[in-house]
C-alpha positions as CSV (number, residue, x, y, z in Angstrom):
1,X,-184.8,-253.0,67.6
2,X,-181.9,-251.8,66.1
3,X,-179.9,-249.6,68.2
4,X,-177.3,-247.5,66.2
5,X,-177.6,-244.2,67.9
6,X,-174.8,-241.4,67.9
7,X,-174.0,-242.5,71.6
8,X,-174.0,-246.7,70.4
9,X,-171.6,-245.5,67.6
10,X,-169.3,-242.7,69.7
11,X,-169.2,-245.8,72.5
12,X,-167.7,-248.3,69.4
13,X,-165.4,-245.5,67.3
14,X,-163.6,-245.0,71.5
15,X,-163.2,-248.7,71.9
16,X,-161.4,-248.7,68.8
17,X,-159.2,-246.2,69.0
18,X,-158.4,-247.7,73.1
19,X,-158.0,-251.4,71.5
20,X,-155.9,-250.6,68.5
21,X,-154.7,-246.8,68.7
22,X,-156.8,-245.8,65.5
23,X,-158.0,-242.3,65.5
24,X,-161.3,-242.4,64.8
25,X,-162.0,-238.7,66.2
26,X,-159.8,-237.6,63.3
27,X,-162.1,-239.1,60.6
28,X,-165.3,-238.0,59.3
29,X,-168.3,-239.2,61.0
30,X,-170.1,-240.5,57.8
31,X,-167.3,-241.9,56.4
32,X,-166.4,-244.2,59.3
33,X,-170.5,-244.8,59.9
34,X,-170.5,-246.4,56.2
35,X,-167.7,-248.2,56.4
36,X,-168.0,-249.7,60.1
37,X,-172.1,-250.7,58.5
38,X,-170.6,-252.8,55.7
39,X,-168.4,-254.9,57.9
40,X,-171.6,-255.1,60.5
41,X,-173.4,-256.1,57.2
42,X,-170.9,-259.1,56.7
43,X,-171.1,-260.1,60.2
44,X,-174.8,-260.4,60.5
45,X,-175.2,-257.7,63.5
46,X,-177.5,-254.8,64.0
47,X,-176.3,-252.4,66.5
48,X,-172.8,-251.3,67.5
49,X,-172.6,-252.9,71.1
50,X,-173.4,-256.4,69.5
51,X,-170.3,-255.4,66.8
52,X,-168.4,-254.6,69.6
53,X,-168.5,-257.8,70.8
54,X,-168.1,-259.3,67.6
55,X,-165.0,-257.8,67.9
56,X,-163.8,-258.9,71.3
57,X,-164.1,-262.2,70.0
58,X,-162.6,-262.2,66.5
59,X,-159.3,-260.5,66.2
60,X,-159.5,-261.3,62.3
61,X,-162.5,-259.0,62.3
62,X,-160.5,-256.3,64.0
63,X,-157.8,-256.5,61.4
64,X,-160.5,-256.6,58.3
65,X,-162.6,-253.7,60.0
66,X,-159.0,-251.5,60.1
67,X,-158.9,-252.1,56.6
68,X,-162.0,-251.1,55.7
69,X,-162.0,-248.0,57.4
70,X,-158.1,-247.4,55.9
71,X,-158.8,-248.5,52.5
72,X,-158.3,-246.2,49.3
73,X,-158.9,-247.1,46.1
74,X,-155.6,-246.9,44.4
75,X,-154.0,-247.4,40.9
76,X,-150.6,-246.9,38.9
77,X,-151.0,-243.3,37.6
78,X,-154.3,-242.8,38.6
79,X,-155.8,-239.6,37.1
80,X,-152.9,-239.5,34.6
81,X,-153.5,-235.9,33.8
82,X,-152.1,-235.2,37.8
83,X,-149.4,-237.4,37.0
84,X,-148.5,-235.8,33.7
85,X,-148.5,-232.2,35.1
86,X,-146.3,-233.5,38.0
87,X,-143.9,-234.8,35.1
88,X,-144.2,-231.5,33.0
89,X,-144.0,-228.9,36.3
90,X,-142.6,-230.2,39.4
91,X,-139.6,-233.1,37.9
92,X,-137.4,-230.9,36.1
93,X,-138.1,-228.3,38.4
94,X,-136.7,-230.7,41.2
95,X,-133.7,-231.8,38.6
96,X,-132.4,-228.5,37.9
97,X,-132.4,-227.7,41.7
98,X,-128.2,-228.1,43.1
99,X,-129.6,-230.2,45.9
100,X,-128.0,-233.8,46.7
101,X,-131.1,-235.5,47.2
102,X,-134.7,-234.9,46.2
103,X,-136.8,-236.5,48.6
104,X,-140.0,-237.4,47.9
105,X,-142.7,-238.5,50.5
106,X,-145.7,-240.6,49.3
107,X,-148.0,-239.8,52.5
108,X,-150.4,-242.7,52.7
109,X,-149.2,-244.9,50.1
110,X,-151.2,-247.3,51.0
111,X,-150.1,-250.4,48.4
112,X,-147.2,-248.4,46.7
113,X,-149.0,-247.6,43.5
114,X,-147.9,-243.6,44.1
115,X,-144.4,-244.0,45.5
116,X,-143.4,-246.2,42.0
117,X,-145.5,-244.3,39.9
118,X,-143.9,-240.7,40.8
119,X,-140.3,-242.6,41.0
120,X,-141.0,-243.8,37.5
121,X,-141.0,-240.3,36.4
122,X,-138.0,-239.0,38.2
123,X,-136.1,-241.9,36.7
124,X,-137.7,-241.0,33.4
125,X,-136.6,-237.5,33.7
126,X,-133.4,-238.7,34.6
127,X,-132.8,-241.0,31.1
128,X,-134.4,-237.8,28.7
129,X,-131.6,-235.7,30.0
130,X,-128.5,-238.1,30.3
131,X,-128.4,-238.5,33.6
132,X,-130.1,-242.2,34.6
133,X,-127.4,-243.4,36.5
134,X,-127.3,-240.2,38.6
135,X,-131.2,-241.0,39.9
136,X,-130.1,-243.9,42.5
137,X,-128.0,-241.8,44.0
138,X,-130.4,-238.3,43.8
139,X,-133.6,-239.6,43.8
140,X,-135.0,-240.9,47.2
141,X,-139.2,-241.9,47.3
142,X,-140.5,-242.7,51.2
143,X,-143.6,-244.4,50.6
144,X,-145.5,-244.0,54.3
145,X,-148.8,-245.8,55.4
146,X,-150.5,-246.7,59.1
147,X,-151.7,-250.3,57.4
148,X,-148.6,-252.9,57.9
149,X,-150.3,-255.2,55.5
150,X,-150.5,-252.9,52.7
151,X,-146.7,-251.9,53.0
152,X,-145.8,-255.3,53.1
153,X,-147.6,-256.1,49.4
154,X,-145.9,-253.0,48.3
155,X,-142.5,-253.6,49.2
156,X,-142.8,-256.8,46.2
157,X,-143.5,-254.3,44.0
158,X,-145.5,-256.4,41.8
159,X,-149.1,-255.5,40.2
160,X,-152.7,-256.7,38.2
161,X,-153.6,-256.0,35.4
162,X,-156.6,-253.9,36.5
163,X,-153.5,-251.5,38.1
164,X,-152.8,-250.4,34.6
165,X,-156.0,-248.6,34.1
166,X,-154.2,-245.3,33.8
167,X,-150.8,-245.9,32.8
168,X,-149.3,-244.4,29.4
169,X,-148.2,-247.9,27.2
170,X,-144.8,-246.3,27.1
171,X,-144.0,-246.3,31.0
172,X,-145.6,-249.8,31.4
173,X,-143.3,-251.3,28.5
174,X,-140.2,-249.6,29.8
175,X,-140.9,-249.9,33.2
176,X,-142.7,-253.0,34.5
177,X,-142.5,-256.3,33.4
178,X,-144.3,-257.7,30.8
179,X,-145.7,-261.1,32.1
180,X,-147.7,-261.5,35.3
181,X,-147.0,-260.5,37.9
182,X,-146.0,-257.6,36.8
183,X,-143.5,-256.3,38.9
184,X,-141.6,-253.0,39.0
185,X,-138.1,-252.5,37.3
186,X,-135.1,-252.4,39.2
187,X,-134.2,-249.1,38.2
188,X,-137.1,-247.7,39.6
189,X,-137.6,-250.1,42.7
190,X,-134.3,-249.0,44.1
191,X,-135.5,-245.6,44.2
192,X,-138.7,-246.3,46.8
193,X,-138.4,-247.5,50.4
194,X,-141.6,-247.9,52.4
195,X,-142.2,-247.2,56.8
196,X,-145.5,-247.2,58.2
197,X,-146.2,-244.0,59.4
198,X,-149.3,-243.1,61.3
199,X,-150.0,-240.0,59.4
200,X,-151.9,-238.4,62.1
201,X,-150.0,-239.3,65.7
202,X,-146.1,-239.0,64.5
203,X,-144.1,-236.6,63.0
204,X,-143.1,-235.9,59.4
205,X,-140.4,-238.3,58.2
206,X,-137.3,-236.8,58.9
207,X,-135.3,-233.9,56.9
208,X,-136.8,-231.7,54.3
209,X,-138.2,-233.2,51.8
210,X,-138.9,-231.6,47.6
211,X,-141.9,-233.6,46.8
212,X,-144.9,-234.5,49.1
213,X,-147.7,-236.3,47.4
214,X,-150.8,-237.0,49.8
215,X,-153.9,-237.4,47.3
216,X,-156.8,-238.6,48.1
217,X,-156.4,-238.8,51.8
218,X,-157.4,-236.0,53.0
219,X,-160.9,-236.0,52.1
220,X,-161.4,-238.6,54.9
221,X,-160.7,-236.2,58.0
222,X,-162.2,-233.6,59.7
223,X,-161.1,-230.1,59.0
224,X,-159.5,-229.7,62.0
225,X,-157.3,-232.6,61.0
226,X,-156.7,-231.2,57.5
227,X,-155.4,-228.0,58.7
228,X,-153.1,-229.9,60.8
229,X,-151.7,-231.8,58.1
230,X,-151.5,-228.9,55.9
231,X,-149.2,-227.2,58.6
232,X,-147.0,-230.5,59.2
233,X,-146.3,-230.8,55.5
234,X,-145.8,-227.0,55.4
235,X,-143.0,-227.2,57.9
236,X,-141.7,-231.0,56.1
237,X,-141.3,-229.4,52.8
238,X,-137.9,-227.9,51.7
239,X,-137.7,-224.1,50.0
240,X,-139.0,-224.4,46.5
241,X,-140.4,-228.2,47.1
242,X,-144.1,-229.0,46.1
243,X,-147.4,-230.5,47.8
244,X,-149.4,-232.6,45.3
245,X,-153.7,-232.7,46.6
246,X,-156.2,-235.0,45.2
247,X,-158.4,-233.8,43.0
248,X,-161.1,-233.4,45.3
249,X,-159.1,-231.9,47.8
250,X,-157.7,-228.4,48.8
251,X,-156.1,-225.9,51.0
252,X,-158.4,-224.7,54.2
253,X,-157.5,-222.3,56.6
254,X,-154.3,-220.6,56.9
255,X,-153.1,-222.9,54.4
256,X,-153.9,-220.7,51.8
257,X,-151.8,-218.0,52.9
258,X,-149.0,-220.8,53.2
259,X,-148.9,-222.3,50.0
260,X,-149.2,-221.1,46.1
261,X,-150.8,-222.2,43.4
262,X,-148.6,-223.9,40.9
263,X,-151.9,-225.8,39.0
264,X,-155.1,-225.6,40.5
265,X,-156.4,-227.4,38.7
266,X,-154.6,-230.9,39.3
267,X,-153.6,-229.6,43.1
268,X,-150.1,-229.0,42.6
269,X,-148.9,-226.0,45.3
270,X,-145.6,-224.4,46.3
271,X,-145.0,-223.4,49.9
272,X,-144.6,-219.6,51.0
């Protein structure tokens, strides 16, 4: 008999979180039920104790389950319409400000798709008004995500084809190479840095920061953990900075007192 009650499954998500510091409590229950079922799937096992033995014994399988349950689908631009309001609303709003630096956070970046993406259109920003040589030295992207692995393929900077779904011809030509594997420009790869960052245990990065973009991560915690998150990057962000939501996502609670709508539609918000 198959044994995958809610007390098999609360008994697996604790030993998780005690072996590898993983906060399952924070997550959604369905979400980490249908992710924990497809790696019990690949194993061959039926109930969660029999899993978590699976797991005592295979460290491999610890490592592939934490990157099942951390994964995000992610591409260069994705939903370009988010990106190209970002360019057309928060960019030159950034560039006019007098400040040093803008600092941008990427809150899980997971392979660094967003963190090049968004410095791509700082640096871009940068050229239209005369200014390129200025965004090294202005321009900062933090790139933050729990999975070592991930930030580690990111930090090459290099991409597939299929991570061009959503990119605009003109920022692939001028900014990525044009021959597998693809690899970010120098101009814009000097503007991102990468730390892994457990977005839920530690602290904002620190200093104020212009830009936080955390899209499409949200939707895989609890609302108690959302409002949480909406209050760290309320206190993170600087006067006049922005938060950038997936498109599926949106202000709860007090949030919504906190934070203004700059474009609804794509999630783009000011804080009060």
């Amino acid at each position: 008999m198959n044994d995958l009650t809610d007390a098999g499954f609360a008994a697996l998500t604790a030993k998780i979180s005690r072996d590898r510091g993983f906060g399952c409590a924070s997550y959604k229950d369905k979400c980490l039920r249908r992710r924990i079922a497809v790696r019990m799937r690949a194993r061959g096992v039926h109930t969660y104790a029999d899993y978590a033995q699976v797991l005592d014994q295979d460290q491999a399988e610890y490592d592939r389950l934490l990157d099942a349950l951390t994964i995000n689908v992610t591409k260069l631009f994705r939903n370009w319409e988010t990106y190209n309001a970002i360019a057309e609303k928060v960019v030159p709003a950034l560039w006019a400000q007098p400040t040093t630096t803008i600092n941008v956070w990427s809150a899980g970046c997971s392979s660094g798709e967003e963190p090049y993406s968004l410095a791509a259109l700082f640096h871009r920003h940068a050229a239209q008004v005369g200014a390129a040589a200025e965004a090294d030295r202005r321009v900062k992207v933090l790139g933050s995500d729990i999975d070592a692995r991930c930030l580690a393929a990111a930090a090459v900077g290099s991409f597939e084809e299929g991570d061009f779904a959503d990119t605009p011809s003109d920022l692939r030509r001028r900014y990525f190479a044009p021959t597998p594997p693809f690899t970010v420009v120098p101009e814009v790869k000097r503007l991102v840095r990468f730390e892994r960052r457990d977005l839920l245990a530690e602290a904002a990065p620190p200093g104020a920061h212009q830009l936080i973009c955390c899209r499409n991560v949200m939707i895989y915690f609890d609302r108690e953990t959302q409002e949480r998150l909406f209050d760290k990057f309320h206190q993170a962000l600087a006067p006049g900075g922005f938060l950038v939501l997936g498109k599926v996502e949106t202000l709860l609670g007090t949030a919504r007192t906190r934070f203004a709508v700059v474009d609804g539609r794509e999630r783009i918000f000011r804080p009060l």
